[in-house]
N, C-alpha and C positions, 0 to 999 in steps of 0.2 A: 592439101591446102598450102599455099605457098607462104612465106615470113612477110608481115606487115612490111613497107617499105615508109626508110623515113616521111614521107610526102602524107603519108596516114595517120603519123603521129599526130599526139593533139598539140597543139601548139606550146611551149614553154614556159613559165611563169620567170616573169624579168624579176630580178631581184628591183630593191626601190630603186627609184630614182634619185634622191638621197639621204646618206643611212640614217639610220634611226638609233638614238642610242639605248645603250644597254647598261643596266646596275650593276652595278659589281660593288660584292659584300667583302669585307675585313674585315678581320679581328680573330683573336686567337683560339684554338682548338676548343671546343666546348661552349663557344661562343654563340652558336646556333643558326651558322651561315647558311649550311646545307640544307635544315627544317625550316627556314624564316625562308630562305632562296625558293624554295618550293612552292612555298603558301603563297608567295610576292606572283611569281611567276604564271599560277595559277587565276593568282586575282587580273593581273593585268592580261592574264592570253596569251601569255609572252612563252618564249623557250624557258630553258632552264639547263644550263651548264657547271660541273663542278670540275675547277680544275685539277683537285686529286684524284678522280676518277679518271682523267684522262691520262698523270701520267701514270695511273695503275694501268689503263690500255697500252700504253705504250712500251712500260717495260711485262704486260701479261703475268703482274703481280701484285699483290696486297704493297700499300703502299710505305708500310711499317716495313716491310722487309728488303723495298728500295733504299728506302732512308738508311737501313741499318747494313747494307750492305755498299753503298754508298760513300757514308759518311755526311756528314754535315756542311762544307764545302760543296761536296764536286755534287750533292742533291741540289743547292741551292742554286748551282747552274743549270744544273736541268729541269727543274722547276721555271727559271728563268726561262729559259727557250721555251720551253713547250706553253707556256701562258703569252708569249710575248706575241708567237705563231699565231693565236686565238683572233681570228673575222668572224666577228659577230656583228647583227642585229637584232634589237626588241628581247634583248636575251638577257634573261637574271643568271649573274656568273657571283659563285661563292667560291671563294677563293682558299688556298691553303692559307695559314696563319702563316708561315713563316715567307711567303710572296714579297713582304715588306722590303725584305732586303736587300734587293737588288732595285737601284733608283731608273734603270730604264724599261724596266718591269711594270713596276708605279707609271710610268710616263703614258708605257702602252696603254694599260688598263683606263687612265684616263683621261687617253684620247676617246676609250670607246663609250664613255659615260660617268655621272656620278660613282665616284666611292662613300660606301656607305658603311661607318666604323660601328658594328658591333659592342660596344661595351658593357662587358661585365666584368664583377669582380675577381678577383685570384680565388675565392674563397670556392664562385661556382663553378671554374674553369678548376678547379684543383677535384672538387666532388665530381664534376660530368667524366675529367680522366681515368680520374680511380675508376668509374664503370666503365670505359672501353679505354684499358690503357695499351692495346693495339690499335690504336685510331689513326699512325705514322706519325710523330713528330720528329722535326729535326731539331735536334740537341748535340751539341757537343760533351765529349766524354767531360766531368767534371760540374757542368752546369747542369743547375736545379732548374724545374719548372717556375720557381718562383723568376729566378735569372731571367730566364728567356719572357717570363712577362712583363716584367720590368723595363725590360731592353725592347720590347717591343711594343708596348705601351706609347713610348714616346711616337714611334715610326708612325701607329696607326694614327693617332690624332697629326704628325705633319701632314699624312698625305691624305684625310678623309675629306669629303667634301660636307660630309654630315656627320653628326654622332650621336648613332643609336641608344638614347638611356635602356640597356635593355635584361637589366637585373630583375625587375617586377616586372616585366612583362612578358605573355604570353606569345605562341609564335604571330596569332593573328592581331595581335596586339601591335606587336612590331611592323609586320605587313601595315597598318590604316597608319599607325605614325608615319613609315617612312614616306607612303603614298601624299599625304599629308601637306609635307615639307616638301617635296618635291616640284620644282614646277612643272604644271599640266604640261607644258610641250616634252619633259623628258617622259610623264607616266602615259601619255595620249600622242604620240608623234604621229606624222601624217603615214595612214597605213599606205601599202605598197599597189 
């Protein structure tokens, strides 16, 4: 039997005609970007993207061991590229907590849709670490977690478009709020 030839192919699926945007979550490590990103994505039909996960693909490592072999600096830039790179549609993206940093970063991400700031307190981001404190953060030698909440506290609220109360609430909790607040054309945009 001889190989199908292109001409038998089934025909292509066009990407949209145009794009649809996508949510992208901040806010800091233990924040619940990854479990809320999931449930969100789920409820909408949508992808689901975590960009710590991609660059654990990229460098073929736990991403705690990038950071630390890294450093805090030269991660932040490559955190930077590889989120910046991201074409997406209809896609819930949870982002790393420390994304903040770099403001053409922020730009990308919300060209590609609402940012959605995660907020909880030090108190549960401090108790969520202590249970996976290989989760990858980037920290500089010296600075506390409390530091680096502080300091990025401010960032998420410049650049959110929304802010998630999301200390008492559960993940599906969080999913119908942000749905919520959102307007229908970014949670229903014209499918493809």
């Amino acid at each position: 039997m001889s190989a199908p030839s292109p001409a038998d192919a089934p025909p292509a699926m066009s990407g949209p005609t145009r794009p649809s945007p996508c949510i992208i979550l901040i806010g800091m490590a233990g924040a619940g970007k990854s479990t809320v990103g999931e449930a969100l994505a789920r409820t909408l039909g949508w992808a689901f993207m975590d960009s710590d996960h991609l660059i654990e693909a990229v460098y073929a490592a736990r991403l705690q061991d990038v950071t630390d072999a890294l450093g805090k600096s030269a991660f932040l830039d490559v955190e930077s590229s590889v989120v910046s790179a991201i074409k997406a549609n209809r896609t819930v993206i949870a982002t790393g907590g420390s994304v903040v940093y770099r403001e053409q970063t922020m730009r990308h991400l919300a060209s590609l849709g609402p940012l959605v700031y995660l907020d909880v307190p030090f108190t549960v981001v401090e108790e969520r670490i202590a249970r996976n404190p290989q989760r990858g953060l980037a920290i500089a030698p010296g600075q506390t977690l409390r530091d680096i909440f502080q300091e990025r506290e401010e960032l998420y609220t410049r650049y959110a478009t929304l802010r998630c109360p999301a200390a008492d609430k559960n993940p599906q909790q969080c999913v119908n709020w942000i749905v919520q607040q959102l307007p229908a054309e970014v949670t229903m945009p014209d499918r493809p």
